[in-house]
C-alpha positions as CSV (number, residue, x, y, z in Angstrom):
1,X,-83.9,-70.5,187.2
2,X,-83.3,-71.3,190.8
3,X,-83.3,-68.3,192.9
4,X,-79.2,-69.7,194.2
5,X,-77.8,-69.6,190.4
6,X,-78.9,-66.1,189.9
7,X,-77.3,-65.4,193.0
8,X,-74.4,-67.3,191.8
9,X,-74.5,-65.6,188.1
10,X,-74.6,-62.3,189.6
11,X,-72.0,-62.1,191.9
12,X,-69.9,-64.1,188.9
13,X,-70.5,-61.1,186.3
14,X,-69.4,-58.9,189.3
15,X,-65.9,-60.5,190.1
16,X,-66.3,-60.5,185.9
17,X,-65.7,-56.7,186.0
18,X,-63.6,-56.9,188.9
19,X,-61.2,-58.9,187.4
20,X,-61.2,-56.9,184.0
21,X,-60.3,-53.4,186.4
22,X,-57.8,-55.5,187.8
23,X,-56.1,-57.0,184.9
24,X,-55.7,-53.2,183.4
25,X,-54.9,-51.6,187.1
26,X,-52.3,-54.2,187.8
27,X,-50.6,-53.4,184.6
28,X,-50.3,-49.7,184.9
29,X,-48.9,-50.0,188.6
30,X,-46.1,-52.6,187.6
31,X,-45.6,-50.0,184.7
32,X,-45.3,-47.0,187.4
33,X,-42.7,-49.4,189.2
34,X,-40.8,-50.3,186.5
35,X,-40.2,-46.5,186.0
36,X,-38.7,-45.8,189.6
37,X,-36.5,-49.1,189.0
38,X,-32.6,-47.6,188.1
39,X,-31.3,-50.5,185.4
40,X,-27.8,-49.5,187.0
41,X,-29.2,-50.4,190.7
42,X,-27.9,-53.1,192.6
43,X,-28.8,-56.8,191.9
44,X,-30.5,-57.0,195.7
45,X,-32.6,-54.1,194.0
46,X,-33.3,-55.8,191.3
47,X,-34.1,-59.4,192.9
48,X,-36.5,-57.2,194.6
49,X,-38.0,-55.7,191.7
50,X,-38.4,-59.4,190.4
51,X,-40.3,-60.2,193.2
52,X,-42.6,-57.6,193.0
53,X,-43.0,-58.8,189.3
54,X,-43.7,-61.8,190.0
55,X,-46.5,-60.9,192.7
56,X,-47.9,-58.6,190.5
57,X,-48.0,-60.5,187.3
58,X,-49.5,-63.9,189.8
59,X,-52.4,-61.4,189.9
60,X,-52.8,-60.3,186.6
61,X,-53.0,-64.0,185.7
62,X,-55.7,-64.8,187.7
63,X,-57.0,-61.8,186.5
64,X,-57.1,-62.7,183.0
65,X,-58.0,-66.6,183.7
66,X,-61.1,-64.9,185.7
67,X,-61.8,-63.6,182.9
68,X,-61.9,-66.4,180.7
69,X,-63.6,-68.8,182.8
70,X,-65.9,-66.1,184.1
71,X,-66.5,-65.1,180.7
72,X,-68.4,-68.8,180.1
73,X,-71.2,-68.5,182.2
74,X,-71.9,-64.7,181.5
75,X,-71.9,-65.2,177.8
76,X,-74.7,-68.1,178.7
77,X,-76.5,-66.2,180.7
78,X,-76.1,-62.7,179.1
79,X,-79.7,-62.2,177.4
80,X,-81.3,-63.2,180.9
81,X,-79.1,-60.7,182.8
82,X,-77.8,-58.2,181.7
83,X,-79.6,-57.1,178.0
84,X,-82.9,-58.1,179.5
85,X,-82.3,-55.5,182.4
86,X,-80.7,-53.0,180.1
87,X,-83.7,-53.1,177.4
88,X,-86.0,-53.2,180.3
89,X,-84.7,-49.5,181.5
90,X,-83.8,-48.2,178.3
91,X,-80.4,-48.5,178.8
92,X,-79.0,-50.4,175.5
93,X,-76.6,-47.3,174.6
94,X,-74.9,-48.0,178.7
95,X,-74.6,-51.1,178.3
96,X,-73.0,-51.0,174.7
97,X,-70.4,-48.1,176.3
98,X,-69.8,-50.4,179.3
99,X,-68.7,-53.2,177.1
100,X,-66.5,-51.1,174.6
101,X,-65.1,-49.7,177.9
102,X,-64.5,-53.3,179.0
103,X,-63.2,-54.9,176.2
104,X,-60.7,-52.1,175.7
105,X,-59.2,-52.3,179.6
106,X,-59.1,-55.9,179.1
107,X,-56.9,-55.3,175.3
108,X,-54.7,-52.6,176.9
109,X,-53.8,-54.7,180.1
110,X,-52.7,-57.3,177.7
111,X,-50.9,-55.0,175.4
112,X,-49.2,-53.4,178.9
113,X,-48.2,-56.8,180.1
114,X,-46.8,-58.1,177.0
115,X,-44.7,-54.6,177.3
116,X,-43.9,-55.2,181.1
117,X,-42.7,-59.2,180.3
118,X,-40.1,-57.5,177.5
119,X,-38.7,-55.5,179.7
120,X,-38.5,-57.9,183.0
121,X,-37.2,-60.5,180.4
122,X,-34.1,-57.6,179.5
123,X,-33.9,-56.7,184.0
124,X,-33.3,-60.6,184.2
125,X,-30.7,-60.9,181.2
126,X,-28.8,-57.9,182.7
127,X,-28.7,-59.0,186.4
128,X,-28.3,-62.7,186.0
129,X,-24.7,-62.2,184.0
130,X,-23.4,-60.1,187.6
């Protein structure tokens, strides 16, 4: 392998994990929004909270599409990089923990937003009828 795609595969697995953090992060802090927004506030309130949703959730998309396409070329290239490096150290028992660790961030920030679009869907019923 070309000295340019392990460069390439490298820095993909990291935005990889970036993008899992972020898909989980972004979730909770449109959560901790959606607690400070008042359902009696005013509809210039809540077109503002909409647009903070829709910023937010922009994010978790790409997130989660990071994710998925980024999720190709590690899965190709996982024996090379990361179990070779992990055996290599001793270091299986990390990289198992990583990976439960992983795969539950990325299952909770899709349980979170599924949660979040319920309740945008029932701020958007309520303020559209004013």
């Amino acid at each position: 392998m070309s000295t340019g795609l392990g460069i390439l595969i490298m820095m993909n697995n990291y935005l990889h994990d970036v993008a899992t953090a972020l898909l989980f992060a972004s979730g909770i802090v449109m959560l901790i929004i959606m607690k400070k927004f008042d359902g009696s506030s005013s509809p210039e309130t809540a077109e503002y909270f909409l647009k903070i949703y829709r910023s937010i959730s922009r994010l978790a998309l790409f997130s989660l599409i990071w994710i998925i396409v980024g999720g190709i070329p590690r899965t190709i290239f996982y024996k090379e990089f990361e179990w070779a490096n992990a055996a290599g150290k001793g270091q299986i028992a990390a990289l198992i923990v990583k990976h439960i660790i992983a795969f539950a961030a990325v299952g909770s920030g899709a349980v979170v937003w599924m949660k979040i679009h319920r309740k945008i869907e029932n701020v958007r019923k309520q303020y559209m009828t004013k």
